[in-house]
N, C-alpha and C positions, 0 to 999 in steps of 0.2 A: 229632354226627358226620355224619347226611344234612345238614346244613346245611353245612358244612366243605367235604365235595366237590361239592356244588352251587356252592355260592363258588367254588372251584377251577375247576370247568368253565367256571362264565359268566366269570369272569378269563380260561383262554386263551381264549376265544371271543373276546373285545376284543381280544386282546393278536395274535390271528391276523388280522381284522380288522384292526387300524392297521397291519401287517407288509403286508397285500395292497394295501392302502391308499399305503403308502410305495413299493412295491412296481412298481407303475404307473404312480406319478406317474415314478421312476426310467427306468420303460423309453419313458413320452412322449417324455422329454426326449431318449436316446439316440438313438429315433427321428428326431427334428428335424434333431438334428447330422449322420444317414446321408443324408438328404433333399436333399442338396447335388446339384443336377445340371446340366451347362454347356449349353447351347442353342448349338448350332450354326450356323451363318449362313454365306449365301455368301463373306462375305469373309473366315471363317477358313479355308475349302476352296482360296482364291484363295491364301494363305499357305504351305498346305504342301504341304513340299518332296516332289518325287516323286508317286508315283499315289496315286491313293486306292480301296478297295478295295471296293465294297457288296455284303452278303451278306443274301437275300433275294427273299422275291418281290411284282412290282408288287399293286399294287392294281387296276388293270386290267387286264381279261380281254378278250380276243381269240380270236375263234373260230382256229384254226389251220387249217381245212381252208379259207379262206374268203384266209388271206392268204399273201404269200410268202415262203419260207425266206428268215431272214439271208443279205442278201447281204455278207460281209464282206470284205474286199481281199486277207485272208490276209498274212499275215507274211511272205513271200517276193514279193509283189509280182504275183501271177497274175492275168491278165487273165480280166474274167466272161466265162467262156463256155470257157472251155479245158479242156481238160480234169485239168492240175493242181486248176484252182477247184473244178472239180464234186467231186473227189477230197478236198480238204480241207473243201467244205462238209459231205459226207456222214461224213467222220471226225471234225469238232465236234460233230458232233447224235449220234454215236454213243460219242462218249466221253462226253457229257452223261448221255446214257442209264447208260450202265456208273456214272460217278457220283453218279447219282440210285440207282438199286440197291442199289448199296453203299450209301448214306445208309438208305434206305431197310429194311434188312437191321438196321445197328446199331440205329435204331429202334425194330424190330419185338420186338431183344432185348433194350433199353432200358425198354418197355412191359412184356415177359415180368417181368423184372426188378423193379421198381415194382410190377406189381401183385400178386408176390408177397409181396412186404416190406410193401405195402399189407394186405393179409389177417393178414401174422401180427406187426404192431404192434401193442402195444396201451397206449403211454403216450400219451391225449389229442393234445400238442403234434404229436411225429413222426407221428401217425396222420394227422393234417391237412396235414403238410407233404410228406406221401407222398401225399398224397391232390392238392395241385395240383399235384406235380411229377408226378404220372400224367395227369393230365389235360393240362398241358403238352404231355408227350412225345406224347399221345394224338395231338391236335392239328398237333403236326411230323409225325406220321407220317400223317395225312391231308393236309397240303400238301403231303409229300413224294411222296406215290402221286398228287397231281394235276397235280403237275410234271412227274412220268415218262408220267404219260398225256398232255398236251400235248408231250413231247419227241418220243414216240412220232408224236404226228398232226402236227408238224414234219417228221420224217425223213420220213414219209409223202406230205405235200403237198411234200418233195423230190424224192424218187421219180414223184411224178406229174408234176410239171413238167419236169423230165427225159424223161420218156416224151410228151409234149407237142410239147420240141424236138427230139427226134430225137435224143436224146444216147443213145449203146451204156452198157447197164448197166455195161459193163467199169469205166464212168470213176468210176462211185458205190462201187468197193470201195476 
């Protein structure tokens, strides 16, 4: 009889084995077929129709107290130095701000979130997969708090150049 279910054990031990076995060769292979990814190239961007959108931040870092606020032409055509210009310049970098915050805020309850669900997982797979998606969102929410602090020293070296050329704060609201 001990011999019988000793057979039996070391049978599914193999039979679990070739299962894990077949198992992974299965998800290489799925793997392979998701791995499909297009490269991009200037002359697909030369192609398409309309704008094109980039979400993100450079890889270059620039002191902000050192350079000068965007100057951008503004959508209505306002000459640098008027005081429309100074008006829209200081309401881009401030609406910037307001939507860095809010980015910022989801995040932070993004984080909350995750590393709850983080703590009270406890199947292997999810446990891991909650574990880079926190780390991920980690990560956003420290680019996100470094962008709002360089927006912040933007509107800043706005503010002081402004005060520079004699421009009335009136024009920066």
């Amino acid at each position: 009889m001990r011999r019988f279910i000793i057979f039996i054990l070391l049978g599914g031990i193999l039979v679990a084995q070739s299962s894990l076995v077949e198992l992974s060769k299965k998800e290489k292979e799925r793997r392979k077929k998701i791995k499909q990814t297009k490269v991009i190239t200037n002359d697909d961007l030369k192609n398409t129709p309309g704008g094109i959108n980039v979400i993100g931040t450079s890889s270059r870092t620039v002191n902000p107290s050192t350079k000068a606020p965007k100057e951008t032409s503004g959508k209505k055509g306002h000459q640098k130095g008027s005081r429309e210009w100074w008006a829209e310049q200081s309401r881009i970098i401030r609406e910037k701000i307001a939507r860095l915050k809010n980015k910022i805020k989801e995040l932070e309850l993004k984080v909350n979130s995750l590393s709850t669900q983080f703590l009270i997982e406890q199947r292997p797979f999810e446990h891991a997969r909650v574990k880079s998606e926190l780390e991920k969102a980690k990560g956003d929410l420290l680019r996100a708090k470094n962008e709002l602090k360089k927006a912040e020293q933007e509107l800043e070296a706005l503010y002081n150049k402004a005060r520079k050329e004699g421009i009335p704060p009136g024009w920066l609201r």
